[in-house]
GUNU-599547 format. One line per field, with one value per residue: x, y, z of N, C-alpha, C, O in turn; residue number from 1. Coordinates in pm, whole numbers, plus 50000, padded with zeros to 5 digits. Each point is the difference from the previous one (the first is absolute). Example, Ala and Ser with C-alpha at 12.3 -4.5 7.8 and 13.67 -1.06 7.14 Angstrom:
GUNU-599547
n_xx <- 51319,49861 .
n_yy <- 49431,50107 .
n_zz <- 50780,49862 .
ca_xx <- 49911,50082 .
ca_yy <- 50119,50119 .
ca_zz <- 50000,50006 .
c_xx <- 50090,49923 .
c_yy <- 50120,50109 .
c_zz <- 50000,50073 .
o_xx <- 50104,50051 .
o_yy <- 49998,50111 .
o_zz <- 50066,50017 .
pos <- 1,2 .
END
This chain:
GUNU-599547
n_xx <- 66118,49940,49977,50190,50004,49936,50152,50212,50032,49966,50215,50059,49849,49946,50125,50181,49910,50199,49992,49803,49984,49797,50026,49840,50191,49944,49844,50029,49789,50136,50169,50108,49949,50261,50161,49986,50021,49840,50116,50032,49888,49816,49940,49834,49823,49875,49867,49995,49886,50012,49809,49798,50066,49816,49799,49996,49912,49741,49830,49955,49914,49999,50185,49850,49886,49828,49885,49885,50128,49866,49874,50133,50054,49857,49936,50268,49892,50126,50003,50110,49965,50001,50017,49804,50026,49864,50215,50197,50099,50216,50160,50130,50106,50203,50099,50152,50126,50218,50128,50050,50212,50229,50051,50137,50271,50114,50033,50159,50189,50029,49981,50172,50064,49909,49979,49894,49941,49920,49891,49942,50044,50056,49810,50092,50122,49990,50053,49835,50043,50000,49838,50183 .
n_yy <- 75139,50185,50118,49986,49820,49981,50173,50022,49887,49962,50097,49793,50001,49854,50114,49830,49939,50179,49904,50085,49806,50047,50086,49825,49903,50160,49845,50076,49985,50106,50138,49796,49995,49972,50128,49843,50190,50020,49889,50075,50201,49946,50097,50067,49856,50233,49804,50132,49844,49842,50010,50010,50162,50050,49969,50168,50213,49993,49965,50235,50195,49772,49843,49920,49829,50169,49841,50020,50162,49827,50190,50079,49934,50003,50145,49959,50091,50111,49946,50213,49826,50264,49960,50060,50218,49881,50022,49807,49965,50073,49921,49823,49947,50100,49787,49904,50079,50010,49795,49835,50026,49861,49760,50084,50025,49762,49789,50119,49927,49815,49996,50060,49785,49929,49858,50221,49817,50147,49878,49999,50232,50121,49904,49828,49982,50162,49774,49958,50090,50137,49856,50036 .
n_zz <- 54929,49787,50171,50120,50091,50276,50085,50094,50155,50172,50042,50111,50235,49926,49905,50043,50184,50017,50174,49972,50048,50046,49797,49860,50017,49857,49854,49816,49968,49890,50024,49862,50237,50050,49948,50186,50119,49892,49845,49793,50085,49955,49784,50125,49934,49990,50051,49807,50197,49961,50098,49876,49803,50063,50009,49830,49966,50093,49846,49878,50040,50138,49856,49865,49945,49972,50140,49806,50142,50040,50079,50133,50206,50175,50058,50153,50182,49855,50277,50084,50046,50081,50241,50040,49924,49845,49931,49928,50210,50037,49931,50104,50217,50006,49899,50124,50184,49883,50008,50182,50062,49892,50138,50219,49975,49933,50127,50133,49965,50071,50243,49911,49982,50171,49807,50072,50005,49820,50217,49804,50037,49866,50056,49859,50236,49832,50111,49869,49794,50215,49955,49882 .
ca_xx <- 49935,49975,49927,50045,49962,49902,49973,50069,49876,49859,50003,50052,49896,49925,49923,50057,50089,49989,49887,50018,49828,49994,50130,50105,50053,49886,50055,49876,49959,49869,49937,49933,50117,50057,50059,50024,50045,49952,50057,50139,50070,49999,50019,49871,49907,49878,49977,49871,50014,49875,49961,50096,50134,50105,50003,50068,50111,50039,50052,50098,50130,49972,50058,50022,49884,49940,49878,49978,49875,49903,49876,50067,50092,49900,50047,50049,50112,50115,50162,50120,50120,50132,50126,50013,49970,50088,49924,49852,49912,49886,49934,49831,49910,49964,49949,49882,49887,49963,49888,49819,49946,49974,49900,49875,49938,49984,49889,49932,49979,49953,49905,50003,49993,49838,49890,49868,49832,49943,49872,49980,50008,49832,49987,49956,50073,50165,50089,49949,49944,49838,49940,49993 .
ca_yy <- 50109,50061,50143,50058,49885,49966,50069,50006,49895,50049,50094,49927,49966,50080,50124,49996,50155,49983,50122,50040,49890,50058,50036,49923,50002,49875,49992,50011,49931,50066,50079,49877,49943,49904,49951,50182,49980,50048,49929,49998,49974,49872,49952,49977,50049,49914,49990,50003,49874,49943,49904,49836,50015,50005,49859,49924,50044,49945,49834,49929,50027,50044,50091,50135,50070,49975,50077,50146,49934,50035,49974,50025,49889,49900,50055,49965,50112,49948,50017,49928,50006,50025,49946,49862,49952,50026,50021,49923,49989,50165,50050,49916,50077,50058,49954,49883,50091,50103,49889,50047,50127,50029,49970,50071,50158,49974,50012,50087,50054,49934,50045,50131,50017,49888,50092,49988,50053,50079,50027,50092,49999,50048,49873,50119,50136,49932,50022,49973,50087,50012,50098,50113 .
ca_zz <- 49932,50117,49931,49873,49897,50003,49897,49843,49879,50004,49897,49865,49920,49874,50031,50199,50063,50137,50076,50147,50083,50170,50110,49962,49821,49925,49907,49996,49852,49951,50191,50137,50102,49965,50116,50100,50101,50147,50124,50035,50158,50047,49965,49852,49896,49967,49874,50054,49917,50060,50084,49904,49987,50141,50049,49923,50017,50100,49980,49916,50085,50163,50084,49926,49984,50088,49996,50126,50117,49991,49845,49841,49980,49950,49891,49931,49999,50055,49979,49898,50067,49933,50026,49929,49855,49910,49823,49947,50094,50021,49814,49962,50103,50006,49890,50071,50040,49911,49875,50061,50012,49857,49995,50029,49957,49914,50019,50070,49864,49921,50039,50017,49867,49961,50000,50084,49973,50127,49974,50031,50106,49957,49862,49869,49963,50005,50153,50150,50026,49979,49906,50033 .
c_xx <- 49959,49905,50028,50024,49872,49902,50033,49919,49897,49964,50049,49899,49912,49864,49961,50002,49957,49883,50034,49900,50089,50170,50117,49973,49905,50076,49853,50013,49859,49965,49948,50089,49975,50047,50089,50167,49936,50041,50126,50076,49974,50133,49956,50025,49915,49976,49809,49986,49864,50016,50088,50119,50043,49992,50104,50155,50115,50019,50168,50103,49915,50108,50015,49865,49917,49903,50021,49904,49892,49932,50089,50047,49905,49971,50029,50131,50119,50113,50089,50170,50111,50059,50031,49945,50155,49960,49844,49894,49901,49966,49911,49898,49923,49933,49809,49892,49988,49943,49852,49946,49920,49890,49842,49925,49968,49801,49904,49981,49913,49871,49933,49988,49936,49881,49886,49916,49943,49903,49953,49906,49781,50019,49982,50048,50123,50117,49876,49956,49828,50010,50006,49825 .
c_yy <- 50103,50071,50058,49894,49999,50139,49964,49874,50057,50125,49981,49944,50060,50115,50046,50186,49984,50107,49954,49983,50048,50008,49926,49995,49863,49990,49993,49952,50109,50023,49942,49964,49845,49974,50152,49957,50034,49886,50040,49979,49864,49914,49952,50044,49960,49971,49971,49898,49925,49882,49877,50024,50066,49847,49895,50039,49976,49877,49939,50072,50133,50132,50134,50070,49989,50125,50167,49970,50070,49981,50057,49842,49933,50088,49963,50086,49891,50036,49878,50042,50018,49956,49831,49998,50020,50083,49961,49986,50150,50031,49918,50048,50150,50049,49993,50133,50095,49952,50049,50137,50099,49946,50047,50096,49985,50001,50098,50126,49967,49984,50142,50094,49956,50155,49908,50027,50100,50060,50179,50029,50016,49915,50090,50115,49997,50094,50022,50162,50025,50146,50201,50067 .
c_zz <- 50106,49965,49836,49891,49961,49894,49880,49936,50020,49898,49868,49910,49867,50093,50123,49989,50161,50027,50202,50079,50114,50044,49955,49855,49941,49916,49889,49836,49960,50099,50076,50037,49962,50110,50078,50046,50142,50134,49969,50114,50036,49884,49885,49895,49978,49842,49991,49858,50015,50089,49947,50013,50139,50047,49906,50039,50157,50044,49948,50061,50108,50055,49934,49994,50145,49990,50068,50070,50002,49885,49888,49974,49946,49846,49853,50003,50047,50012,49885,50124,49916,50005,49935,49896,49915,49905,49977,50024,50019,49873,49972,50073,49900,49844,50001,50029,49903,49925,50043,49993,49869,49928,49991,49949,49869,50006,50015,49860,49909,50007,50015,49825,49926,49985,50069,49940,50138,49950,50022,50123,49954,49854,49925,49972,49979,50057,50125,50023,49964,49874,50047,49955 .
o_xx <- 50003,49962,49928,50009,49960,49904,49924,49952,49969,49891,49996,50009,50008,49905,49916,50042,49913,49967,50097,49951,50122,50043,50115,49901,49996,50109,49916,50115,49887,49898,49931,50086,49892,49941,50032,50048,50067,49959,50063,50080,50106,50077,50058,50088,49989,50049,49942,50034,49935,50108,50110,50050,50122,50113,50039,50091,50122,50081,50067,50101,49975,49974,50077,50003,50045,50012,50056,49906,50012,50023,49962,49991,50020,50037,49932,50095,49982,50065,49984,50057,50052,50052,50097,49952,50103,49881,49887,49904,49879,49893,49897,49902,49881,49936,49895,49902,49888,49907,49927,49886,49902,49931,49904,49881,49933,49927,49888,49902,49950,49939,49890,49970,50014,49977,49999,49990,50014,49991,50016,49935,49918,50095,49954,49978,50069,50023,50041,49959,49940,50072,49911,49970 .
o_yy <- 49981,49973,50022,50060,50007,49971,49974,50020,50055,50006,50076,49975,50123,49966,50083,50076,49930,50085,49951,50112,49994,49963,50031,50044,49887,50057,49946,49991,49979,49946,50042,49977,49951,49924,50107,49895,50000,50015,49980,49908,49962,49923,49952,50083,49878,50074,49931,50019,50097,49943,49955,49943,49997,49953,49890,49922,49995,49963,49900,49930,50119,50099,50088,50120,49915,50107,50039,49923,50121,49912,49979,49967,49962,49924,49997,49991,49911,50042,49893,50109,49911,49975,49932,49890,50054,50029,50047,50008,50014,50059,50034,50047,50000,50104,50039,50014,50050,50062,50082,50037,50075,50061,49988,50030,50092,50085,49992,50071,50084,49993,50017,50114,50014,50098,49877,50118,49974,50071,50055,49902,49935,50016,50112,50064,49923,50120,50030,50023,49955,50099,50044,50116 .
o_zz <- 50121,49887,49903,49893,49884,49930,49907,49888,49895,49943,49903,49880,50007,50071,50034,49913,50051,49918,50060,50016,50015,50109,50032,49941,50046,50007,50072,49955,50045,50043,50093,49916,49966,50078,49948,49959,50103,50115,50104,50015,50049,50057,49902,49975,49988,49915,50084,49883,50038,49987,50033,50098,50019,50015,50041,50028,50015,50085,50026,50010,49983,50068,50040,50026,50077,49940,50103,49978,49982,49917,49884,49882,49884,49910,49898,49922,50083,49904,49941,50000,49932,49891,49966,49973,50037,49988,50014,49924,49990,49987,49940,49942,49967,49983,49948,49927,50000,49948,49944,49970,49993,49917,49924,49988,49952,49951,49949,49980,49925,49894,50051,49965,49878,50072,49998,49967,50119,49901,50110,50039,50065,49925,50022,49897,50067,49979,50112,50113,49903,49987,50073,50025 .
pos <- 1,2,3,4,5,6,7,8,9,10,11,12,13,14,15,16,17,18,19,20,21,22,23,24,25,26,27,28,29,30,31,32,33,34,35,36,37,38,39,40,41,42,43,44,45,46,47,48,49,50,51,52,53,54,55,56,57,58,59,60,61,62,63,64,65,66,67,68,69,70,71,72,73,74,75,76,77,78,79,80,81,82,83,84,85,86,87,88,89,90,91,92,93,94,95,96,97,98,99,100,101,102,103,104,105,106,107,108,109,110,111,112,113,114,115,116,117,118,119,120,121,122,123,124,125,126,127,128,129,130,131,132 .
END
């Protein structure tokens, strides 16, 4: 696989579009990043996954997945080695990070759409304004 697979599923996803994070090609779910190429030249792809499923994912095939280095990796950020994925293999990967992502924003909506009780700002007046 390459860059250009590694797009073509990623935009194959439900409501995927590409955008552009510091210089390299994202792939994003409701204007939240999923997964980048910002390693292409090495070979990469990143997939933004959590802690648990990068440790799962690296358990179960070492020679394909691996940590980004540093605090994005602890993370959960993860390479995906082009050269050695297949099909199956990069469409589940990359299944996998637009699922969470959607997840999220599922949540984050959802929270956001919760009505609040709000105390007015002066008791007894209504919206918190003082008496003209």
């Amino acid at each position: 696989m390459n860059s250009a697979d590694f797009r073509r599923i990623a935009l194959s996803l439900e409501g995927a579009e590409e955008g552009s994070h510091m210089g390299a090609a994202d792939f994003r779910v409701g204007g939240h990043i999923f997964a980048t190429l910002a390693a292409v030249q090495e070979g990469y792809g990143n997939l933004m996954i959590t802690p648990e499923l990068q440790a799962a994912f690296i358990a179960d095939r070492p020679d394909l997945f691996l940590p980004i280095h540093g605090g994005w990796g602890r993370m959960g950020m993860t390479h995906i080695r082009l050269a050695v994925a297949d099909e199956d293999s990069l469409r589940g990967a990359l299944h996998t990070a637009w699922k969470l992502r959607a997840e999220k924003n599922q949540k984050a909506s959802r929270k956001t759409a919760s009505p609040t009780k709000r105390k007015s700002a002066v008791a007894g007046r209504p919206g918190g304004t003082k008496g003209k």
